[in-house]
TIGU-327677 format. One line per 8 residues: their letters; for each residue x, y, z of N, C-alpha, C. Coordinates in Angstrom, 1 decimal. Layout:
<atoms>
a> X/Y/Z/X/Y/Z/X/Y/Z  ...
</atoms>
This chain:
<atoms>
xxxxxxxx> -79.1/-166.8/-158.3/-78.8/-165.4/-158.0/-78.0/-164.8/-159.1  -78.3/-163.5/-159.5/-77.6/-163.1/-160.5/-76.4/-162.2/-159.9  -75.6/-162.4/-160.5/-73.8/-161.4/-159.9/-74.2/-160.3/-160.6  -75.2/-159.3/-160.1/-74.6/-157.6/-160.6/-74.2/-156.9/-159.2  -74.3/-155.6/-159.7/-73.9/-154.7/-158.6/-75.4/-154.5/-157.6  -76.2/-154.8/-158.3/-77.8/-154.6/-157.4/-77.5/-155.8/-156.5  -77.4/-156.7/-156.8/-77.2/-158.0/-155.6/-76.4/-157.9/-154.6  -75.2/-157.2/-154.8/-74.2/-157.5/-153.4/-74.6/-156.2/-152.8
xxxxxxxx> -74.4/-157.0/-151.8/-74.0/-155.6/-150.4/-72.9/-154.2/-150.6  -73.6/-153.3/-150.7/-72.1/-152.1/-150.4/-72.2/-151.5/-149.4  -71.1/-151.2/-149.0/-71.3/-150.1/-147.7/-70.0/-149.4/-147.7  -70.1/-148.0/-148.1/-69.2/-147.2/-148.5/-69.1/-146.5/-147.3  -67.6/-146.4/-146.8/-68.0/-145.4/-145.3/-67.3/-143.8/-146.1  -67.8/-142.7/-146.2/-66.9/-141.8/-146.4/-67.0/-140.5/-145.4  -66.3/-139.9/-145.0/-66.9/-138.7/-144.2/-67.0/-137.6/-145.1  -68.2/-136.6/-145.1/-68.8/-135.4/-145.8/-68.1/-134.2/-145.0
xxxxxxxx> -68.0/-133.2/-146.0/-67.4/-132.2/-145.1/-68.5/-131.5/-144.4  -69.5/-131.6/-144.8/-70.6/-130.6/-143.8/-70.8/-131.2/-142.7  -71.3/-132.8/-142.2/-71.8/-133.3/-141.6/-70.9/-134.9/-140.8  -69.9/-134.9/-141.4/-69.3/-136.2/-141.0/-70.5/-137.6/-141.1  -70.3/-137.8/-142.2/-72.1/-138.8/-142.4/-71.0/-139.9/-142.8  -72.0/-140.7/-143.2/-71.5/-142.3/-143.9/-72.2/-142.3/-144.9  -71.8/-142.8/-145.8/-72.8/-142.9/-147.2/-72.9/-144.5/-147.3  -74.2/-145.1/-146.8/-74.6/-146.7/-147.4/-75.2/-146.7/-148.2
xxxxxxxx> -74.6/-147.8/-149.4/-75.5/-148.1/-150.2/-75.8/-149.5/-149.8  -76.8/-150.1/-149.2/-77.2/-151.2/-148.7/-78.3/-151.9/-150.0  -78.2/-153.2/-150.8/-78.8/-154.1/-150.9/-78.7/-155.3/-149.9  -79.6/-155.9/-150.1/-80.6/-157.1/-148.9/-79.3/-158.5/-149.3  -78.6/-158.3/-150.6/-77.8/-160.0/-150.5/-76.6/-159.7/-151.0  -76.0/-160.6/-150.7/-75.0/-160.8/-151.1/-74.4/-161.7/-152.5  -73.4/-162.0/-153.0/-73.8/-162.5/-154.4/-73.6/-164.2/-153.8  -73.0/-164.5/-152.3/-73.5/-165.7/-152.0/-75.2/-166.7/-152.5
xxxxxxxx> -75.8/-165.4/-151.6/-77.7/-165.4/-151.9/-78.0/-165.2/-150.4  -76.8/-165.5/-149.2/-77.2/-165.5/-148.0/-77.5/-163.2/-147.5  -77.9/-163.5/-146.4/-78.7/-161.9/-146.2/-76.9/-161.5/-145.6  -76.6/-160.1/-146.4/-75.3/-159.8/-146.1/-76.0/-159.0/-144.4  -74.8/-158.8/-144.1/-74.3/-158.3/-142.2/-74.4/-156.5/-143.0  -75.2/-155.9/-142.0/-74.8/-154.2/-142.0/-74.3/-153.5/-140.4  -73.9/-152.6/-140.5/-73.1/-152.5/-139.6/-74.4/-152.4/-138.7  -73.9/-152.8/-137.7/-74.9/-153.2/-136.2/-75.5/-151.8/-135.5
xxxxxxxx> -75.4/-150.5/-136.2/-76.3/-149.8/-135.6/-76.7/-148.6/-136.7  -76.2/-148.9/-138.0/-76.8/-148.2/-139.3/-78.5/-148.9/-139.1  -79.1/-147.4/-139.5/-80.5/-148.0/-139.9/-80.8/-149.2/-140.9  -82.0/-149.8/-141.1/-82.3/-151.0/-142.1/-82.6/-149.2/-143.0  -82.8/-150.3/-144.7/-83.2/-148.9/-145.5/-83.4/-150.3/-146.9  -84.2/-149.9/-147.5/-84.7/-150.6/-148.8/-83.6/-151.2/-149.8  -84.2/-152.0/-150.3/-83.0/-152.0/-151.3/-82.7/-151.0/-152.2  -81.4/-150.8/-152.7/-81.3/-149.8/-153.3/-81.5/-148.4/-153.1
xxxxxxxx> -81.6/-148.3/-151.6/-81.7/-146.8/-151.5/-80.1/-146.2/-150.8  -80.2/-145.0/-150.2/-78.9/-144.5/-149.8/-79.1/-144.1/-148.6  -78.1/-144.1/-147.9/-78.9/-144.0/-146.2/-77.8/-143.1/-145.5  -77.9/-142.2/-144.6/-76.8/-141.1/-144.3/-76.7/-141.7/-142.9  -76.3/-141.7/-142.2/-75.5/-141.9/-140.8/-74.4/-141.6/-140.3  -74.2/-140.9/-139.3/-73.2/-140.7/-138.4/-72.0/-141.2/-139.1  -70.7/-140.5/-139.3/-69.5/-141.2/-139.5/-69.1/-142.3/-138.1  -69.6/-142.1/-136.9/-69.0/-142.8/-135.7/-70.1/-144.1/-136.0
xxxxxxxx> -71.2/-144.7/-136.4/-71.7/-145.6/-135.8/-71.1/-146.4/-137.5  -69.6/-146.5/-138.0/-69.1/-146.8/-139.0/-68.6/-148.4/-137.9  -68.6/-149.3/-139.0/-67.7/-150.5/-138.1/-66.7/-150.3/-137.9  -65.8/-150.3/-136.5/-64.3/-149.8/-135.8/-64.1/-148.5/-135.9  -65.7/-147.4/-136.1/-65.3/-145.9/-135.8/-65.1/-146.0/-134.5  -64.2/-145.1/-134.4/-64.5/-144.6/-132.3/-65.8/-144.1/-131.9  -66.1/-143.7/-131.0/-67.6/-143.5/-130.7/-67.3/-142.2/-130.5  -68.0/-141.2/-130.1/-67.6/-139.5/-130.4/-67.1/-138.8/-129.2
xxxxxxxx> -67.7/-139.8/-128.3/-67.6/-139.5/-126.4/-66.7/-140.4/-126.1  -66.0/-141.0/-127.0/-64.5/-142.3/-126.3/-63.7/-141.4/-125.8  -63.6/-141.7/-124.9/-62.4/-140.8/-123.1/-61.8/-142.0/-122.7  -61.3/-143.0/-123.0/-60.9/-144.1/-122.4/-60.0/-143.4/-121.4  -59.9/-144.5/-120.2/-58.9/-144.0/-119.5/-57.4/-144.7/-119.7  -56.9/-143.8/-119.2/-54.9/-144.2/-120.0/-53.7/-144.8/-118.5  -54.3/-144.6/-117.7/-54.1/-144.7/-116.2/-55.1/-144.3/-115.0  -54.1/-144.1/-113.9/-55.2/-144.0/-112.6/-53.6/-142.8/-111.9
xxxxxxxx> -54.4/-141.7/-110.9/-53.9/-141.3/-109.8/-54.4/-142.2/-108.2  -54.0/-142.5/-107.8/-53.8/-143.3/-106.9/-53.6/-142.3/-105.0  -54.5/-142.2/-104.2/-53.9/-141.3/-103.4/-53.6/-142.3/-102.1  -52.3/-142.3/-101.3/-52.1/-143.2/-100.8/-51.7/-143.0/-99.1  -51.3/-141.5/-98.9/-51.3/-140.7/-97.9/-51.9/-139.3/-98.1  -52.0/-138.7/-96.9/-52.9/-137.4/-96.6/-54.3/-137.7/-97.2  -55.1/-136.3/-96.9/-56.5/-136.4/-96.7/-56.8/-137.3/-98.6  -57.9/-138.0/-98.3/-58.1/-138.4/-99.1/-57.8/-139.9/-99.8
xxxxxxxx> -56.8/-140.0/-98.5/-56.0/-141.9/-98.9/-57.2/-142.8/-99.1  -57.1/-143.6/-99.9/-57.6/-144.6/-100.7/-58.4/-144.2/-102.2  -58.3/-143.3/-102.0/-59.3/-142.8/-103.3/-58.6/-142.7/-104.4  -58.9/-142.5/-105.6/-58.5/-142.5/-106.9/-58.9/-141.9/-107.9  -58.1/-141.5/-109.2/-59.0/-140.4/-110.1/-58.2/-141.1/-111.4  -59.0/-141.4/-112.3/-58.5/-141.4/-113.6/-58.0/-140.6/-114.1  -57.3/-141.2/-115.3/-56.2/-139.9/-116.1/-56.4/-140.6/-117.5  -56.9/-139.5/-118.5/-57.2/-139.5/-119.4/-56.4/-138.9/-120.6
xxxxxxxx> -56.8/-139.2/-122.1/-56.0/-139.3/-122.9/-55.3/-137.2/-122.9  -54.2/-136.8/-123.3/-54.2/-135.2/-123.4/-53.5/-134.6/-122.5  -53.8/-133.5/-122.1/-53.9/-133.0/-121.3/-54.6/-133.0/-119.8  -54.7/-133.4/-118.5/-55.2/-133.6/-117.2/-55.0/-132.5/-116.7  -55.9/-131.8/-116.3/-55.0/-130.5/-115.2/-55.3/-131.1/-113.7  -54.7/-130.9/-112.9/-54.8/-131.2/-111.7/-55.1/-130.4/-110.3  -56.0/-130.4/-109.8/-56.3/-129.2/-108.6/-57.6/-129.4/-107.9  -58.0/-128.5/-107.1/-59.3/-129.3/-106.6/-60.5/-128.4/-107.3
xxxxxxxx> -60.5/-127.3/-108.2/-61.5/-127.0/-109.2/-62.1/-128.6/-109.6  -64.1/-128.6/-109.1/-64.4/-129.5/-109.5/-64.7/-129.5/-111.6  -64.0/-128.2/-112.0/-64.3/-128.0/-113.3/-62.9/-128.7/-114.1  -61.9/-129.3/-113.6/-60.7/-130.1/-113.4/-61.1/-131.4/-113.6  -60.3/-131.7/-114.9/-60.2/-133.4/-115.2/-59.9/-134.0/-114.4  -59.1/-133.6/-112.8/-58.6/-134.6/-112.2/-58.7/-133.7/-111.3  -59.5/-133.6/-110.2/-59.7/-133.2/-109.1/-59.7/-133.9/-107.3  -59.0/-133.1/-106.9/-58.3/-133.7/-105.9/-58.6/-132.3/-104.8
xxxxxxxx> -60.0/-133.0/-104.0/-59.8/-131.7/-102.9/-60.6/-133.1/-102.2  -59.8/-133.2/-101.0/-60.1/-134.3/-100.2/-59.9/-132.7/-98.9  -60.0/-132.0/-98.8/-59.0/-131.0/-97.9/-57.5/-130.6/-97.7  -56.8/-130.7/-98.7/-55.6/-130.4/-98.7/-55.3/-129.5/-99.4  -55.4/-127.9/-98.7/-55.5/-126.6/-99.4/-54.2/-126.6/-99.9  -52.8/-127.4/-99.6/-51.5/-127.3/-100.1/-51.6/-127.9/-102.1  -52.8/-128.4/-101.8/-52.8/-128.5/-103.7/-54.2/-127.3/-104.3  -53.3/-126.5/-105.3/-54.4/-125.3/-105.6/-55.5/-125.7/-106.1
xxxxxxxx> -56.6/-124.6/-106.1/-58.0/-124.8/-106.7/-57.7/-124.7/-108.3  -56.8/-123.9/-108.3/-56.6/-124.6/-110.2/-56.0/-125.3/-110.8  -55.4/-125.1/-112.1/-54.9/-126.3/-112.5/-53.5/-126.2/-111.7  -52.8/-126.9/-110.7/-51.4/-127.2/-109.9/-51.0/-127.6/-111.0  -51.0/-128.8/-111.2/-50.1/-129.4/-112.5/-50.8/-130.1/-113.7  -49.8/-130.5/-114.3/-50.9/-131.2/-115.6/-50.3/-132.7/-115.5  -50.7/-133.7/-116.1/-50.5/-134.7/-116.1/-51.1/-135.3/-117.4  -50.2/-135.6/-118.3/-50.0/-135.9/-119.7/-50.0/-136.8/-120.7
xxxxxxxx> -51.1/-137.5/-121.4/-50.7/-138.6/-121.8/-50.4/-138.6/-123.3  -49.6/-138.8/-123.8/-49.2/-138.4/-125.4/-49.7/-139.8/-126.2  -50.2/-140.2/-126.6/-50.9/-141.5/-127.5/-49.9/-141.9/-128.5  -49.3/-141.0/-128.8/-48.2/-141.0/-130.2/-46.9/-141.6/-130.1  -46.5/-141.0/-128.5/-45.3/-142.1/-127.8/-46.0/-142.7/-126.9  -46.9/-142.9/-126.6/-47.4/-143.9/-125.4/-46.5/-143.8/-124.2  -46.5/-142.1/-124.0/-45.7/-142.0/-122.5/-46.5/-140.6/-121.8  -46.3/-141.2/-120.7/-46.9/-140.1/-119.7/-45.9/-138.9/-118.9
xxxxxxxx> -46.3/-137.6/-119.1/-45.6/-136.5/-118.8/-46.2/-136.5/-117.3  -45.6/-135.2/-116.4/-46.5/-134.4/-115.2/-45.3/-133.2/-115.5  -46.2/-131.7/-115.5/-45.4/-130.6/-115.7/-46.1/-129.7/-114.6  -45.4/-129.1/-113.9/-46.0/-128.2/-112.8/-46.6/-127.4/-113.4  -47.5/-126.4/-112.5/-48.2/-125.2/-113.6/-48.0/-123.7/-112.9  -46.4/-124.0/-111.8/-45.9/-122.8/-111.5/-47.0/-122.2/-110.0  -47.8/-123.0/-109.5/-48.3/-122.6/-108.2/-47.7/-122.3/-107.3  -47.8/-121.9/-105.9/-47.1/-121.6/-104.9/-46.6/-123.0/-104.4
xxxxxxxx> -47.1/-124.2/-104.2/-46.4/-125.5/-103.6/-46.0/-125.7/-104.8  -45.1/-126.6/-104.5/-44.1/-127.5/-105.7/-44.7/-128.7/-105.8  -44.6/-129.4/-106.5/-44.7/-130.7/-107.1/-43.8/-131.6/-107.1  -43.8/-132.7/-106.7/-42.4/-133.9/-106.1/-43.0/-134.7/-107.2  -42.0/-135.5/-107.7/-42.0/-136.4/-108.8/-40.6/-137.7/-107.7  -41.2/-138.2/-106.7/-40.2/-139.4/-106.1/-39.1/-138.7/-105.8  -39.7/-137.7/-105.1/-39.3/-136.7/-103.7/-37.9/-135.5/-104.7  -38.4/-135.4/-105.7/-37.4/-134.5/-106.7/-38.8/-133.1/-106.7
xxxxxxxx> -37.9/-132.7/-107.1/-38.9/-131.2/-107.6/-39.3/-130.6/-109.1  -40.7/-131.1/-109.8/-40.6/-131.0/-110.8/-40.6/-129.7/-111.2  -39.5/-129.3/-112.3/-39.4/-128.0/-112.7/-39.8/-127.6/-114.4  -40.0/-128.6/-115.1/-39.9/-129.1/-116.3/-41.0/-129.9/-116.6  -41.5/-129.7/-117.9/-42.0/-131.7/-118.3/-40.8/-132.7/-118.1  -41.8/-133.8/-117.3/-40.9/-134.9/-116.5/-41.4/-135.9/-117.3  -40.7/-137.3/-117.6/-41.6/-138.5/-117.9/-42.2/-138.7/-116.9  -43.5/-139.9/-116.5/-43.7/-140.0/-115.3/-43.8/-141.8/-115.7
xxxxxxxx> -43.5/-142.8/-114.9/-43.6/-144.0/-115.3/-44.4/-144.6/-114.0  -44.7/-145.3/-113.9/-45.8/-146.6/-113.5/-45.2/-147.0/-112.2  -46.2/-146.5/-111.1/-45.4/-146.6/-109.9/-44.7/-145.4/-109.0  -44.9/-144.7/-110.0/-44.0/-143.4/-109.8/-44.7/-142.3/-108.5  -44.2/-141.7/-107.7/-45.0/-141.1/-106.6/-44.8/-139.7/-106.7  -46.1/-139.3/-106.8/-46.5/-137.4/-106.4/-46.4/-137.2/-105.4  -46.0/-135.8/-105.4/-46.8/-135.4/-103.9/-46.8/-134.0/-104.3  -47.8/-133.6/-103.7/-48.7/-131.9/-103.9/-49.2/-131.8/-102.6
xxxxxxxx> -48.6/-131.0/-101.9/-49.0/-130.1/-100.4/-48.7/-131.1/-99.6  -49.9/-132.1/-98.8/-49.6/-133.1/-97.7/-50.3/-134.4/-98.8  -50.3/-134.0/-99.7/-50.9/-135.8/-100.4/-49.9/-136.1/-101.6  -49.8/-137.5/-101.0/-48.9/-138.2/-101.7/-49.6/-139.1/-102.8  -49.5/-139.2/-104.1/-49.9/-139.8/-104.7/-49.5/-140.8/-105.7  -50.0/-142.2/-105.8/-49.0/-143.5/-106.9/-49.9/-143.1/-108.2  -48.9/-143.4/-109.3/-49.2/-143.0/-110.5/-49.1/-144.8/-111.2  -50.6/-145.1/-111.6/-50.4/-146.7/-112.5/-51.3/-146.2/-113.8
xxxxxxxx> -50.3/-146.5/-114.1/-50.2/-146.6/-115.7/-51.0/-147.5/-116.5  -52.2/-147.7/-117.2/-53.0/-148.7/-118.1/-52.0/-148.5/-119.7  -51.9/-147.6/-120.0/-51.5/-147.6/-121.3/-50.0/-147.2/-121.5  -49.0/-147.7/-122.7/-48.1/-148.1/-122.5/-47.6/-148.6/-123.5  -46.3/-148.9/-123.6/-46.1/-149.2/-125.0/-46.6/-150.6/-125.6  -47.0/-151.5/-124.4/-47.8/-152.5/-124.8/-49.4/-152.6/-125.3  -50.2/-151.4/-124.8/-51.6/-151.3/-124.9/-51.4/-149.8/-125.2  -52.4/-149.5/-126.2/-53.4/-148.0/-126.2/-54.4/-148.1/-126.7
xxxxxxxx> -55.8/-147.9/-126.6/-56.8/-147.6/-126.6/-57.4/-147.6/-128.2  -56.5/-146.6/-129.0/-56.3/-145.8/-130.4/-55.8/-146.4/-131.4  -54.4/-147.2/-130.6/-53.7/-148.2/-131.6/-53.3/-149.5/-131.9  -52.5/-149.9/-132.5/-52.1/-151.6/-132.3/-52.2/-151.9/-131.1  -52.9/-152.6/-130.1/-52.5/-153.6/-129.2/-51.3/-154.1/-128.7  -50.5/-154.2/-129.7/-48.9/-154.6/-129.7/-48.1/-153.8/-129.4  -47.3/-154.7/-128.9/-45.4/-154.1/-128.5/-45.5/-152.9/-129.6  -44.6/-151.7/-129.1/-44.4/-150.3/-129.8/-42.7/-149.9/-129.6
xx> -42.4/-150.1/-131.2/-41.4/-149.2/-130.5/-40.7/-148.6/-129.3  -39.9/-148.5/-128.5/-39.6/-147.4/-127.5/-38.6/-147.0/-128.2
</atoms>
């Protein structure tokens, strides 16, 4: 096998500004001689040619619809006990508008049709907020009254009108979704 640049495998990931593409330059070997690995959902393409693809189907891109979830609302009393609603990365608004990331209408007109509160997950400190959004009922954060962005931690109990809700936490300074796996700073 001869060592040029035509023999080895390239695969340049770059993002374009029109299109967010990948730029491959794929040959068939490697300068081992064995058939090199292309990323597992770039097209096959000839040797020597250039092939455009999605910036996301890049090896360890995120995928373009990744919404991992970051925790769980948990409802534990009033209408709607046993049931549960994910909480995702951002911003969460909370209320029983089914157009609401986190909607909660089991019948409990004491939590509004719009956004009641928000419920917060910051990726950056790997901590979770809840800020009221100024409705007519108040919002209890472990029978306090939230008036402010509050931390909210793992275990921690809502309540909005007659439902009471447990807050468990997936993500944390141990795990996120986005980043190191590992222990984080606090």
């Amino acid at each position: 096998m001869a060592n040029s640049d035509n023999d080895a495998t390239k695969v340049i990931f770059q993002k374009t500004a029109a299109a967010q593409e990948t730029v491959i330059l794929p040959d068939r070997r490697q300068t081992t001689g064995r058939p090199a690995t292309t990323p597992s959902r770039a097209p096959e393409a000839p040797a020597g040619a250039t092939t455009f693809v999605p910036f996301s189907q890049a090896p360890g891109a995120a995928e373009p619809d990744f919404n991992p979830v970051a925790g769980w609302l948990v409802i534990v009393d009033g209408p709607g006990r046993g049931k549960f609603r994910p909480v995702f990365y951002g911003q969460n608004a909370i209320g029983r508008n089914p157009d609401l990331k986190i909607v909660l209408d089991f019948g409990d007109t004491g939590i509004s049709r719009e956004a009641h509160a928000f419920l917060i997950y910051d990726e950056v400190e790997r901590r979770f907020y809840i800020k009221d959004n100024g409705q007519s009922n108040l919002i209890r954060l472990n029978g306090a009254v939230v008036l402010k962005p509050t931390e909210l931690h793992d275990r921690d109990r809502l309540t909005i009108g007659q439902t009471t809700i447990f807050f468990v936490a997936l993500c944390d300074h141990n795990f996120d979704w986005q980043g190191a796996h590992g222990p984080q700073p606090t």
